[in-house]
N, C-alpha and C positions, 0 to 999 in steps of 0.2 A: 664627157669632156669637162674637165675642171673651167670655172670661173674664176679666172687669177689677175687678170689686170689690174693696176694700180687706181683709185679712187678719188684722187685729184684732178687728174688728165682727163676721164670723162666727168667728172661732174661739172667739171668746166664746159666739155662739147656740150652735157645735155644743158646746161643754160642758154649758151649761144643757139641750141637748137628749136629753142622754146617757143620761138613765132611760130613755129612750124609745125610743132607738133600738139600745141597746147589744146586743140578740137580733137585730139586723135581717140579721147575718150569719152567724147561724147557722140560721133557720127562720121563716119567716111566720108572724104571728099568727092568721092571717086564717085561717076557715072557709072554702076557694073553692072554685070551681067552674069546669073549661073554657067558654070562651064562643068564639063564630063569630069573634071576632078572632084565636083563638090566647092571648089574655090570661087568667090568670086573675085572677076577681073574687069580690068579696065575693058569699057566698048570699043571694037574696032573703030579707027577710025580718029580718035580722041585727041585733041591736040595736044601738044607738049606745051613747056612754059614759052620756047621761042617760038611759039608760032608752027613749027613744022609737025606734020603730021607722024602720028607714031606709026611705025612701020608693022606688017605684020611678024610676029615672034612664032619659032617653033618651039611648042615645049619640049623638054629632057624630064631623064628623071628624075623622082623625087626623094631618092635617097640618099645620103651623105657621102657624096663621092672622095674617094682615099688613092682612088689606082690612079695610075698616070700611063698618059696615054703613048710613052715611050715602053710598054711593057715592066716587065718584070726587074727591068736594072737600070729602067727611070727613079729622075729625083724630080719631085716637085718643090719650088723652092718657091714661098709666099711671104710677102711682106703687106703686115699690116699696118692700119691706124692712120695712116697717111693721106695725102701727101705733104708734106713739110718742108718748109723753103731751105732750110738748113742741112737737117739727115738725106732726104729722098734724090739731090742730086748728086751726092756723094755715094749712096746704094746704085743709083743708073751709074757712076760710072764705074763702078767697081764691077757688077756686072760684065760691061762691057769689056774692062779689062779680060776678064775670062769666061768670054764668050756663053755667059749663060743666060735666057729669056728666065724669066718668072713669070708669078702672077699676082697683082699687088691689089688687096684689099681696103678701100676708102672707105672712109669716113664721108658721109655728103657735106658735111657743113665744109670738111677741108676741100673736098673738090671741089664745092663753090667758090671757095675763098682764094685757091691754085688754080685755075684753069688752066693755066703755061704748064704748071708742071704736068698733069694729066695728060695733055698733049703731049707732051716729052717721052711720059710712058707708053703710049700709044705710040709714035714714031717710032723707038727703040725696039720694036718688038713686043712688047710683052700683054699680058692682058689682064683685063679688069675682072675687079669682084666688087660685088656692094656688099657694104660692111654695115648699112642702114646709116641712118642721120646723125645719129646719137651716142653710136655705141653704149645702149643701155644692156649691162648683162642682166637684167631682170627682166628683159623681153617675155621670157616664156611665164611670167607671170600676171601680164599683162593681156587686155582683154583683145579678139579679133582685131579689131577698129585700130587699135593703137600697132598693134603689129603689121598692118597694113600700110598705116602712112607710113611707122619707116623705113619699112622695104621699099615700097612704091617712091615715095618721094625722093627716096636716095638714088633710087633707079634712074629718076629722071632730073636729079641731082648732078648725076656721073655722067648722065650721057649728054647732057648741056657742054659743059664741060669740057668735053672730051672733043666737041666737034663733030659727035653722034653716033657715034664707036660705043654700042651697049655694053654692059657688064652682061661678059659670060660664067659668070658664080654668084654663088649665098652666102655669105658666112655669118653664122651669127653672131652676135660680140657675147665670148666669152665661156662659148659653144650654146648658149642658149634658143637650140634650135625647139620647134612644136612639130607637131603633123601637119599643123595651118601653116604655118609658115614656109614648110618645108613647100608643100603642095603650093600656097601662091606666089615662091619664086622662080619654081619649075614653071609654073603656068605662063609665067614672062619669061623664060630659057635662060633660065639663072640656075644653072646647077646648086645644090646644096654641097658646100665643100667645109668637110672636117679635116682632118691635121693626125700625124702617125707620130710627129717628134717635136717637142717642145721645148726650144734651146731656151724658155724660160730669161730673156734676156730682158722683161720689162722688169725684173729684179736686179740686175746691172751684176753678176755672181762674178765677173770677170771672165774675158774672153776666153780661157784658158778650161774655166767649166764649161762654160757654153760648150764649144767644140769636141769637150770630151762625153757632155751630152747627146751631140749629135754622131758622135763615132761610138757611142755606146748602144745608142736607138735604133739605129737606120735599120737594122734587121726588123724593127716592128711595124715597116711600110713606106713608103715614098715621100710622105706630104711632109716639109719642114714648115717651121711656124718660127718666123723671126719682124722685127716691127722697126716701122721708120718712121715714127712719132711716139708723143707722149713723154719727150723728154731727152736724155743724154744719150745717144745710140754709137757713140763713138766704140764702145766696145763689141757691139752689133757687128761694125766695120771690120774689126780687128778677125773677128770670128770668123765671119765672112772668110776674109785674105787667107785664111788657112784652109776654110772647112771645104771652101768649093772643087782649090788643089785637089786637094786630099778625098773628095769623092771619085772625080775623074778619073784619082791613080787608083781606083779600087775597082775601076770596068762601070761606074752608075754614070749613062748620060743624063740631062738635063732638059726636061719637058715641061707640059702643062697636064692641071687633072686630067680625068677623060672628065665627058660631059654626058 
């Protein structure tokens, strides 16, 4: 999976991310424990940041989920980067308009900084992915420890958040997935979720490519990849307004991965 996103938008998250992650190379914060994956995780039991107790997690698997669990003539349709006071309540309602659920992948520092709106996505239907803290595409370069707090922290990031509604997916920013990483999102039931079509709209190509991207792809799998942050998504909208039609009329309903 290509590393494409624009270099401004996160070098900004990863500064604002810095309290948080600034030990992540030098030691886990985490109380863990060896699990049958080979991963370690957090110990049952372990408190969250408010206080409440973390609940027991099933794992899923640890491979990069692509199918959608409407079958073979599901569309997954994901919105990253978010949430954003501006873009994301214009995507929920546009959605709504045509009645289709997504799965929206965050950023933790913004689901800190939204809580309202993560709530909103949650009421609406749809469901969560952690996107880690930072969205650093150089994840998979980076040592155990550090891949750890931003999955983890963002986990409990989102589900703060959220009002305790987990993220059911992994994505990594920029596909910069590992086999650590994949294994210790599965091990908190965070699917690892990759992307089949990429309307490439953090490039701004004009709505008119985008669309013709995503009616040129779709035979190469389910998962769409379009974002509601990181800057001007008006034309994200535009694309939207056409492309969702325009699946519908082709026989593809509209799901979540499988998990």
């Amino acid at each position: 999976m290509a590393k494409h996103k624009g270099k401004s938008w996160h070098s900004r998250l990863l500064a604002a991310a810095l309290g948080v992650t600034a030990l992540a190379a030098a030691t886990s914060v985490w109380t863990a424990q060896a699990d049958t994956t080979g991963v370690r995780s957090p110990q049952a039991g372990a408190s969250a940041p408010d206080g409440r107790s973390q609940e027991q997690v099933r794992k899923v698997a640890a491979d990069i989920a692509h199918a959608s669990e409407r079958g073979p003539r599901g569309v997954n349709i994901t919105i990253d980067d978010g949430p954003d006071p501006n873009w994301t309540p214009q995507v929920l309602q546009l959605l709504e308009d045509n009645d289709v659920k997504a799965t929206f992948c965050m950023v933790g520092t913004q689901a800190q900084a939204y809580p309202d709106l993560v709530k909103k996505v949650v009421a609406a239907g749809h469901r969560l992915c952690n996107h880690t803290v930072s969205h650093d595409t150089t994840m998979d370069t980076k040592s155990e420890a550090y891949q750890a707090k931003q999955i983890l922290d963002a986990e409990r990031m989102i589900t703060k958040a959220s009002g305790g509604v987990r993220p059911q997916y992994y994505r990594a920013p920029g596909g910069a997935f590992t086999p650590y990483s994949r294994k210790l999102a599965a091990s908190r039931g965070m699917r690892p979720l990759g992307w089949n079509v990429d309307s490439r709209d953090f490039e701004r190509p004009g709505a008119a490519t985008m669309v013709a991207t995503v009616k040129r792809e779709i035979t190469n799998g389910p998962t769409v990849l379009f974002h509601d942050a990181g800057g001007d998504r008006s034309q994200t909208l535009d694309a939207l307004r056409e492309v969702l039609p325009w699946l519908r009329q082709q026989g593809y309903s509209f799901g979540f991965p499988v998990r």
